[in-house]
C-alpha positions as CSV (number, residue, x, y, z in Angstrom):
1,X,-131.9,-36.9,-59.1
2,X,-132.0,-39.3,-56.8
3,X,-130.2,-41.7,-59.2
4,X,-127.3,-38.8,-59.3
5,X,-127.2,-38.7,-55.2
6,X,-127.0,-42.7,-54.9
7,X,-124.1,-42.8,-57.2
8,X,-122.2,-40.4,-55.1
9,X,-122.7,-42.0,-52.1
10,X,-121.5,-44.9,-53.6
11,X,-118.0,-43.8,-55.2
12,X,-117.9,-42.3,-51.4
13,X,-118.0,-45.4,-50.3
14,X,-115.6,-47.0,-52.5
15,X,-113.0,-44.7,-51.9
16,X,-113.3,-45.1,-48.7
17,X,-113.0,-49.0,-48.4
18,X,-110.0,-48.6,-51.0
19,X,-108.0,-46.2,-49.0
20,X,-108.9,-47.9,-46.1
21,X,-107.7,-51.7,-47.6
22,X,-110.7,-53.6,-47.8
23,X,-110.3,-53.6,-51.5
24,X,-106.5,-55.5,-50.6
25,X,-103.1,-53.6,-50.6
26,X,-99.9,-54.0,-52.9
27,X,-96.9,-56.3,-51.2
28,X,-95.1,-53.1,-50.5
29,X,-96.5,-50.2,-49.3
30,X,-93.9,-48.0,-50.9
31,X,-94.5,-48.8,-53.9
32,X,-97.6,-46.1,-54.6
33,X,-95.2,-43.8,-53.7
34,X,-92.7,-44.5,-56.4
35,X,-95.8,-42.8,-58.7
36,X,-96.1,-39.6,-56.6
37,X,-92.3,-39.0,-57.1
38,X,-90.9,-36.3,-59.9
39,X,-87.9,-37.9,-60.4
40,X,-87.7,-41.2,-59.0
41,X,-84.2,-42.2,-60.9
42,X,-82.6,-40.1,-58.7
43,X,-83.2,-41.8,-55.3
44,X,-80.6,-43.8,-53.5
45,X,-81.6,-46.2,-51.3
46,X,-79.4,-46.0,-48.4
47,X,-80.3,-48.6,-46.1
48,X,-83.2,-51.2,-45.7
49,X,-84.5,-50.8,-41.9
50,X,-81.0,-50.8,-40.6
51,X,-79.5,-47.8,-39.0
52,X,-77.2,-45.7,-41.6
53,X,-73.3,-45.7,-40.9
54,X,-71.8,-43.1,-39.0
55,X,-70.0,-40.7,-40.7
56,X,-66.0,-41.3,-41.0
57,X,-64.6,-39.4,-38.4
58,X,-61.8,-37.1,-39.8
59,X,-59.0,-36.2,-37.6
60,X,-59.8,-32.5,-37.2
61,X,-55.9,-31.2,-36.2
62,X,-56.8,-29.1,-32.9
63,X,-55.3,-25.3,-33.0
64,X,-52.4,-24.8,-31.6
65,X,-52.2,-22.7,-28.8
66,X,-49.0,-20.7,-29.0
67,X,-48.6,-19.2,-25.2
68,X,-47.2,-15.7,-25.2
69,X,-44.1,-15.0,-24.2
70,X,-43.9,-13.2,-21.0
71,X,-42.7,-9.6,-21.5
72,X,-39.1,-8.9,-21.0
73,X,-38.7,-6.3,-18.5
74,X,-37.1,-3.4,-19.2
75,X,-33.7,-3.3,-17.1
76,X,-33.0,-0.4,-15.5
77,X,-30.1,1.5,-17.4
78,X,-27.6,2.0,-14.8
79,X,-26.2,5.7,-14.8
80,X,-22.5,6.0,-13.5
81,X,-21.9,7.3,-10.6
82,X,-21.0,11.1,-11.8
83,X,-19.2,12.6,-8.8
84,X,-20.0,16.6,-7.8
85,X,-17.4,18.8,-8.4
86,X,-16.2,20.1,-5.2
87,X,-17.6,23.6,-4.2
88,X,-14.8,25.9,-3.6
89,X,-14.9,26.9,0.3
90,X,-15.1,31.0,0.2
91,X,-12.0,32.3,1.4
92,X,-11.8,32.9,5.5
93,X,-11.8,36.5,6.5
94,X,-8.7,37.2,8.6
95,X,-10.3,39.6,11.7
96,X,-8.3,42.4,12.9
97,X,-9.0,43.5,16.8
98,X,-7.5,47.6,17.5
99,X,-7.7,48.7,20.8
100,X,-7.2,52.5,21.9
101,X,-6.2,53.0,25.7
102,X,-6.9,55.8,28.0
103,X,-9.4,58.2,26.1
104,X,-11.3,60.9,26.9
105,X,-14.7,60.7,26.9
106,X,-15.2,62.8,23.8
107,X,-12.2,61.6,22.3
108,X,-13.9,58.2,22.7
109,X,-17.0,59.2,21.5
110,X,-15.7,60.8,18.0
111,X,-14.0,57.6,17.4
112,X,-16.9,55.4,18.3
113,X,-19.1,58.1,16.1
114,X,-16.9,57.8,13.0
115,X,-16.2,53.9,13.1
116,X,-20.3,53.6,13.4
117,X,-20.6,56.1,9.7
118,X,-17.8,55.0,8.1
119,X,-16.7,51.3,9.0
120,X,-20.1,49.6,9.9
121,X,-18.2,46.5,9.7
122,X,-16.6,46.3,12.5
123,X,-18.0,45.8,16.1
124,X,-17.2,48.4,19.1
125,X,-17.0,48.4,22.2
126,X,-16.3,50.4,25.1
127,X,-14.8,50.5,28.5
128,X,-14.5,53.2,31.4
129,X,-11.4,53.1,33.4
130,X,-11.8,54.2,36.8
131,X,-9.2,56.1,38.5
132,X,-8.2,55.1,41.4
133,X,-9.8,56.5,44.7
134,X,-13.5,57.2,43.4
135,X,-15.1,54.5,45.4
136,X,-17.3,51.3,44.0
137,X,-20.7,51.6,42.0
138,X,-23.7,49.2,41.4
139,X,-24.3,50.0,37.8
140,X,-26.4,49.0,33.8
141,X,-23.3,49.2,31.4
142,X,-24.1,52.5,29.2
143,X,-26.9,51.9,26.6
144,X,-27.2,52.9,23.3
145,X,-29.1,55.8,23.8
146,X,-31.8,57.6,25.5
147,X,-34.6,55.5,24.1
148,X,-32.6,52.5,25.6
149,X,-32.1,54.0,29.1
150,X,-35.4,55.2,29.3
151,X,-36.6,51.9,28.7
152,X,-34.0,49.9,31.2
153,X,-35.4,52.7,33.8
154,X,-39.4,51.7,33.1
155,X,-38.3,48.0,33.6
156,X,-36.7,48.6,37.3
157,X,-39.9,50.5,38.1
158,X,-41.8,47.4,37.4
159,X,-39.8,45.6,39.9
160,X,-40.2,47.9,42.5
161,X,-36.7,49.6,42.3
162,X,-36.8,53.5,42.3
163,X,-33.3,54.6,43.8
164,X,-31.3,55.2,40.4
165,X,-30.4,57.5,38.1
166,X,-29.4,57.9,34.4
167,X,-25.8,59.4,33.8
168,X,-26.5,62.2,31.4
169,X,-22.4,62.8,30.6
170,X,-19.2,61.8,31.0
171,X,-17.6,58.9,30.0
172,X,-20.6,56.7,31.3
173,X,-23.1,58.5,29.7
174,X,-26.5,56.7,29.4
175,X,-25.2,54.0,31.9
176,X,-28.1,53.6,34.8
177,X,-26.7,53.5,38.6
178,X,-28.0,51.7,41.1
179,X,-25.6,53.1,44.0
180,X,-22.1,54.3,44.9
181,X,-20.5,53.0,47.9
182,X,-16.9,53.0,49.6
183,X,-15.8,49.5,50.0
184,X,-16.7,46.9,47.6
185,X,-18.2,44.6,50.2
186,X,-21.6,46.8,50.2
187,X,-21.4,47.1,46.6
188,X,-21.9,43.4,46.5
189,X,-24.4,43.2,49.0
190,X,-26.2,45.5,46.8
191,X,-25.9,44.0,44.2
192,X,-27.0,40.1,45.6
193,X,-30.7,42.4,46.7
194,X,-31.1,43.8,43.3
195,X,-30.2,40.3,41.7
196,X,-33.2,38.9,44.2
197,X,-35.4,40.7,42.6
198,X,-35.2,40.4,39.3
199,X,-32.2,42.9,37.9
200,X,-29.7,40.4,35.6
201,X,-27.7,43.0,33.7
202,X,-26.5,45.2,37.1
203,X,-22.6,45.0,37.5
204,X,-20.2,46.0,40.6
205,X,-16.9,48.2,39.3
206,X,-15.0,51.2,40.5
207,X,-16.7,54.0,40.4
208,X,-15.6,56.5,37.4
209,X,-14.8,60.1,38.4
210,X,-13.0,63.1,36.7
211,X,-9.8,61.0,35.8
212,X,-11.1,58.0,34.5
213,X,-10.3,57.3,30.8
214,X,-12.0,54.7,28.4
215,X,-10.6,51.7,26.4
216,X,-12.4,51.5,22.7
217,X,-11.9,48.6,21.0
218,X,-13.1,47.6,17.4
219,X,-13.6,44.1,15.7
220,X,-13.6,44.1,11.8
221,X,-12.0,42.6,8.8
222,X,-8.2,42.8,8.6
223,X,-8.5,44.6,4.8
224,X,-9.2,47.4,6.4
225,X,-6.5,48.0,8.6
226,X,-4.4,50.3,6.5
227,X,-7.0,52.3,5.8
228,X,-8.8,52.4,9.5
229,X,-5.6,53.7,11.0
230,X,-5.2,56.3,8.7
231,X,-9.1,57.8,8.9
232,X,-8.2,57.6,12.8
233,X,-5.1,59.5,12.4
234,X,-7.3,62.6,10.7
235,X,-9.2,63.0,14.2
236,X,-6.9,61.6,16.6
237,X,-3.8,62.2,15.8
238,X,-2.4,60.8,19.3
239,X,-4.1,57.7,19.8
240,X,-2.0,55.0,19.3
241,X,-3.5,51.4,18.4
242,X,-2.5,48.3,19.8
243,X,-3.6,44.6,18.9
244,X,-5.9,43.9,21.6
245,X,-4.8,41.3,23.9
């Protein structure tokens, strides 16, 4: 036993002074190696303690960089110049004025009723001729109607103007006065107080009596001409018409 554990020791120790070089080492230390290699014909031995070549360099060609065109801008398509066709102008309508002198009062009031149903067209008016001899008035021009007077009379009432009256017939009916006087100079004066305080549609003319007459006069188109005299003929067969002036 012991005999076994000395001999061990022993090849311990000789591989350890071989491996270590006490037992001397081969001129080249490679060439141990050459015996641990599986296939040692195919080595190639490319340098002996120099440093290996650098590779050739191959001229790589560099990509060419192919800038992009800039984009063509669309050009505007130019559209000719198409000129409008001219609008016809509508045809002018010729106006005819008719006047009718020295009327009644109901005579002028038929007329003025029948040209208001009938002829809506055309725009009336009115005027009372005052015979001669009746004085001068302070007066509102006659109104449309009741309604309208009545109205007219609560406005002077709010200015503090209470001596007036409506005209309930005649050819001034619904026309408001404001006072009747002899001479024209106190109509005036009359009139310059009432304008003081506030009254703008109040007029100075001679005053209408029993003999006055009124002048009706009517703006419309001049198609209707023929046909306007004759529907006047049917009620008033005297009344002339004239072109007003």
């Amino acid at each position: 036993m012991k005999l076994i554990v000395f001999l061990l020791v022993l090849a311990n120790l000789l591989f350890y002074a071989f491996s270590a070089g006490y037992l001397g080492r081969p001129d080249n230390p490679d060439a141990g190696r050459t015996g641990q290699q599986i296939l040692p014909e195919r080595m190639r031995i490319v340098s002996r303690g120099e440093a290996p070549a650098e590779p050739a360099k191959t001229d790589i060609p560099k990509p060419v960089v192919v800038e992009a065109a800039p984009p063509i801008e669309a050009q505007p398509q130019v559209k000719e110049a198409v000129e409008p066709e001219p609008v016809a102008k509508p045809a002018e309508v010729v106006q005819l004025c008719l006047a009718w002198e020295h009327l009644s009062a109901p005579d002028a009031d038929r007329l003025a009723a029948m040209l208001a149903g009938k002829y809506s067209a055309f725009k009336v008016s009115r005027r009372v001729i005052a015979a001669e001899g009746n004085g001068w008035w302070v007066f509102i021009p006659p109104l449309a109607g009741k309604a309208d007077a009545d109205k007219k009379s609560g406005e002077l009432k709010q200015l503090d103007i209470s001596d007036f009256f409506v005209v309930q017939d005649g050819p001034s009916r619904f026309a408001i006065s404001l006072g009747v006087f002899s001479s024209e100079k106190g109509a005036q004066e009359r009139l310059a107080d009432l304008k003081a305080k506030g009254v703008r549609s109040a007029k100075v003319g001679p005053r209408p009596g029993k003999d006055s007459t009124v002048r009706l006069q009517a703006q419309g188109p001049e198609t209707s001409r023929e046909d306007l005299l004759a529907a006047v003929g049917k009620i008033l067969p005297k009344a002339e018409a004239q072109d007003c002036k």
